[in-house]
N, CA, C and O atoms as a GROMACS GRO file, in nm:
protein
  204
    1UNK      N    1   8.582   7.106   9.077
    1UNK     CA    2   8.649   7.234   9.064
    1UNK      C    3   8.781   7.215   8.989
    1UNK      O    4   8.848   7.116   9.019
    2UNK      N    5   8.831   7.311   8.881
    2UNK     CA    6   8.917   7.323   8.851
    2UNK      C    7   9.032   7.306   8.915
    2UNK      O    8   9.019   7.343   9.032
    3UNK      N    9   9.175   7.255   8.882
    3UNK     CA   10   9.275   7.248   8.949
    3UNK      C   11   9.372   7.375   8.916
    3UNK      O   12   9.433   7.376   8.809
    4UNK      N   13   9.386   7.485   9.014
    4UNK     CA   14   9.403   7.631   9.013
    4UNK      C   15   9.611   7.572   9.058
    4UNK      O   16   9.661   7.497   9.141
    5UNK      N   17   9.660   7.654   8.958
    5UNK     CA   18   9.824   7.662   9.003
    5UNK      C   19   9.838   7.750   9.135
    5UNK      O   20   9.745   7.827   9.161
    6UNK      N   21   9.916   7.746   9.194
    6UNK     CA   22   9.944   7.802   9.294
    6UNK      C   23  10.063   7.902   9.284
    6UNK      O   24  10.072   7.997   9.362
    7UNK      N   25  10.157   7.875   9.184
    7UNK     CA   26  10.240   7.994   9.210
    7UNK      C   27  10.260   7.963   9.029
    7UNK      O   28  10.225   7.863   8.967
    8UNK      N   29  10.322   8.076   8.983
    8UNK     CA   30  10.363   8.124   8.861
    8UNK      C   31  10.501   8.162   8.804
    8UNK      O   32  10.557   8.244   8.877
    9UNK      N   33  10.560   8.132   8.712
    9UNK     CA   34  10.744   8.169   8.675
    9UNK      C   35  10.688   8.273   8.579
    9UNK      O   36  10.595   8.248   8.502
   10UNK      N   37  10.747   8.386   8.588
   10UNK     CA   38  10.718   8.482   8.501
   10UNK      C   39  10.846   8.478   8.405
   10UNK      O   40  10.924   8.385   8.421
   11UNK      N   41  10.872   8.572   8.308
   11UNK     CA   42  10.982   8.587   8.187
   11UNK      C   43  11.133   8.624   8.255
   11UNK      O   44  11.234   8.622   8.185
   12UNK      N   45  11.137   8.657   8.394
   12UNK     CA   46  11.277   8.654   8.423
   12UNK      C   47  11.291   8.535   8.553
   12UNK      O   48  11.331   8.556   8.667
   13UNK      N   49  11.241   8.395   8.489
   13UNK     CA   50  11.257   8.280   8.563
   13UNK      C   51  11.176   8.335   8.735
   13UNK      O   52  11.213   8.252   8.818
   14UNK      N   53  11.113   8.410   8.782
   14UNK     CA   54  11.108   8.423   8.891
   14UNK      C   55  10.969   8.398   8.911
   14UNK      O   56  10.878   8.437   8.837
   15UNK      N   57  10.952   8.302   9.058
   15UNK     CA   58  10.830   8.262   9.087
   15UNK      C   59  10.788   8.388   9.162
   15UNK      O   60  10.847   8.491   9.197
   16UNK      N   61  10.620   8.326   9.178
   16UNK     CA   62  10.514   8.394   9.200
   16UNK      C   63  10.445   8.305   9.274
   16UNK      O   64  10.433   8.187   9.242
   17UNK      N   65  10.375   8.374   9.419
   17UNK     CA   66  10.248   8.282   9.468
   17UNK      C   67  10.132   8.368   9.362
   17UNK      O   68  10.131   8.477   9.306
   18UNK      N   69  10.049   8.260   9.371
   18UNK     CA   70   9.913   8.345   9.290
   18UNK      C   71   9.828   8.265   9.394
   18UNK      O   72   9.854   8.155   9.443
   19UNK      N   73   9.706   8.359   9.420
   19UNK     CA   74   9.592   8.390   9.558
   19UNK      C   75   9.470   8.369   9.448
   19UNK      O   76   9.452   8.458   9.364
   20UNK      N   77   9.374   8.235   9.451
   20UNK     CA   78   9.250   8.297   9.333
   20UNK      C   79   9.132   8.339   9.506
   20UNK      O   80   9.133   8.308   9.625
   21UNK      N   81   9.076   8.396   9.441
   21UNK     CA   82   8.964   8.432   9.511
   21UNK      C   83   8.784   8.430   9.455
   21UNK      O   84   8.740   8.523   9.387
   22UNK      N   85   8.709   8.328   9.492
   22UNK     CA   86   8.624   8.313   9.416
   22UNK      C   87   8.465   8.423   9.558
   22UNK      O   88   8.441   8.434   9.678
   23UNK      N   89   8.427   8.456   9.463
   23UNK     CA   90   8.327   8.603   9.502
   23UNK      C   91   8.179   8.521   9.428
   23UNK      O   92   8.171   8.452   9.327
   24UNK      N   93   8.078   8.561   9.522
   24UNK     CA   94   7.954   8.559   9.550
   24UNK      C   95   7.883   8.686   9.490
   24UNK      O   96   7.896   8.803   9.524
   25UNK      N   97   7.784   8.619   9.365
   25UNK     CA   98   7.690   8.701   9.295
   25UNK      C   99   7.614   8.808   9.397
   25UNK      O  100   7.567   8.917   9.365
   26UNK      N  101   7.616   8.758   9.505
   26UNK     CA  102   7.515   8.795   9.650
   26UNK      C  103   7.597   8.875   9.702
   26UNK      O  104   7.541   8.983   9.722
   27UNK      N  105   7.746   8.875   9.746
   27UNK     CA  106   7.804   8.921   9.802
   27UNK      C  107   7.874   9.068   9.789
   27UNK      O  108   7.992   9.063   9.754
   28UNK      N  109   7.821   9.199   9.813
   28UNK     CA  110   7.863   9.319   9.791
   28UNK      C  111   8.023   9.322   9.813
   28UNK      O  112   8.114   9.333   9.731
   29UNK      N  113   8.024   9.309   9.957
   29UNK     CA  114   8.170   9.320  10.052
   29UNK      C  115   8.254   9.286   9.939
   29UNK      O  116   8.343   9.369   9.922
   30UNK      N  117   8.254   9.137   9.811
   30UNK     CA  118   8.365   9.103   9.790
   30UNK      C  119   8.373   9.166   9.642
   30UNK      O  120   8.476   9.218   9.597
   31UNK      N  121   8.262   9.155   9.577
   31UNK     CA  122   8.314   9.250   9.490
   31UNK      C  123   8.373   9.369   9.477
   31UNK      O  124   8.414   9.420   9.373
   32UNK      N  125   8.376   9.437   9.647
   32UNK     CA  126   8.430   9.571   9.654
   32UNK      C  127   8.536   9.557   9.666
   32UNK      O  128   8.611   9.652   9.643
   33UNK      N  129   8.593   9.415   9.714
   33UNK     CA  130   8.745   9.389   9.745
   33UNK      C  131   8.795   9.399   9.635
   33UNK      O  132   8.882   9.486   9.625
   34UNK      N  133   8.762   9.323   9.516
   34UNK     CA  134   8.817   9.269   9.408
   34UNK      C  135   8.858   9.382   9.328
   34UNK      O  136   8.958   9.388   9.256
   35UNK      N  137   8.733   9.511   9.356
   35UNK     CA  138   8.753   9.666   9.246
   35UNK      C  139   8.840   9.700   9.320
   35UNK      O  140   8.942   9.718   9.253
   36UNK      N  141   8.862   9.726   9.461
   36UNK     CA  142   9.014   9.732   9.524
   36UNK      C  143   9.109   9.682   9.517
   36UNK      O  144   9.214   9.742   9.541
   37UNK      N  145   9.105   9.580   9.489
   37UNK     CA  146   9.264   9.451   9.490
   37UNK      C  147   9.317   9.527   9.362
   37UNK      O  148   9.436   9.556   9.353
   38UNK      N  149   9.219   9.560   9.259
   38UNK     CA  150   9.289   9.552   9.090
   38UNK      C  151   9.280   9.718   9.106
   38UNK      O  152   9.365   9.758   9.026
   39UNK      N  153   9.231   9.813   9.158
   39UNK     CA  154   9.284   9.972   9.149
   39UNK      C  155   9.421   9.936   9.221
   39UNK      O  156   9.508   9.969   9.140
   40UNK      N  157   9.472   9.894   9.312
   40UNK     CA  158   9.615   9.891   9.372
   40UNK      C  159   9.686   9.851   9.281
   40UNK      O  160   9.787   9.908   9.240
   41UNK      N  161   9.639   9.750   9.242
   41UNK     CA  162   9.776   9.680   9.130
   41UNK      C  163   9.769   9.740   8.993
   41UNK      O  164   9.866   9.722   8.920
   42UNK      N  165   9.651   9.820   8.941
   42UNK     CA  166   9.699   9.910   8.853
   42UNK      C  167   9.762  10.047   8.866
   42UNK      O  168   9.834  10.101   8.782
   43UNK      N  169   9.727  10.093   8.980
   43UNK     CA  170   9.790  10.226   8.979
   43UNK      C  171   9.954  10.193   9.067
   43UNK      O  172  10.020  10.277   9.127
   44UNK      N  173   9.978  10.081   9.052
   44UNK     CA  174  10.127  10.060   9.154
   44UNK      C  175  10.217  10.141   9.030
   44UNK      O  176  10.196  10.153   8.909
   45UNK      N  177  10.329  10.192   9.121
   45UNK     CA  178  10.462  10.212   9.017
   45UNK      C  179  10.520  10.117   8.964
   45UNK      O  180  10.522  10.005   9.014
   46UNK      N  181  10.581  10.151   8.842
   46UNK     CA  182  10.639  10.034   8.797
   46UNK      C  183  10.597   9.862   8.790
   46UNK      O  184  10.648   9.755   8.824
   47UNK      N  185  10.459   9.917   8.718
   47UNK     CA  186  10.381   9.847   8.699
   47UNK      C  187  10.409   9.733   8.576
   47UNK      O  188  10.376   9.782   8.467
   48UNK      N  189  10.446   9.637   8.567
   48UNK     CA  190  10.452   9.587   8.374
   48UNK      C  191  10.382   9.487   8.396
   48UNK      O  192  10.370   9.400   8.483
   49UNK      N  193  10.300   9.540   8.222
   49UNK     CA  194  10.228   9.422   8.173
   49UNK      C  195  10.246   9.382   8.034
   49UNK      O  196  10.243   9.451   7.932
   50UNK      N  197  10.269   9.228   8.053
   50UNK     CA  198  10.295   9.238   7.862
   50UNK      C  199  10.173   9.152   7.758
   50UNK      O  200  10.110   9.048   7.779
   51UNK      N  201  10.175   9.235   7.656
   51UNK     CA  202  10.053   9.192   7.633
   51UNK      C  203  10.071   9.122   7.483
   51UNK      O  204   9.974   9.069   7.428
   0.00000   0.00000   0.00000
């Protein structure tokens, strides 16, 4: 398995934990998490992304 970072410095020096979550072709429950995890974090306020 890949060696996954655990936390992240974004552009104003400030860390980040980062959570990976690995989901099962089989598994309904988690793909429903995952379309949930990412509707929250797109519709949050003050949201930035730079692209």
């Amino acid at each position: 398995m890949a060696d996954l970072k655990n936390e992240y410095i974004d552009i104003n020096n400030i860390k980040h934990k980062v959570e990976h979550i690995i989901i099962s072709d089989y598994d309904k429950n988690s793909k429903e998490r995952i379309v949930d995890e990412l509707f929250d974090i797109m519709t949050r306020p003050n949201r930035h992304i730079s692209v």
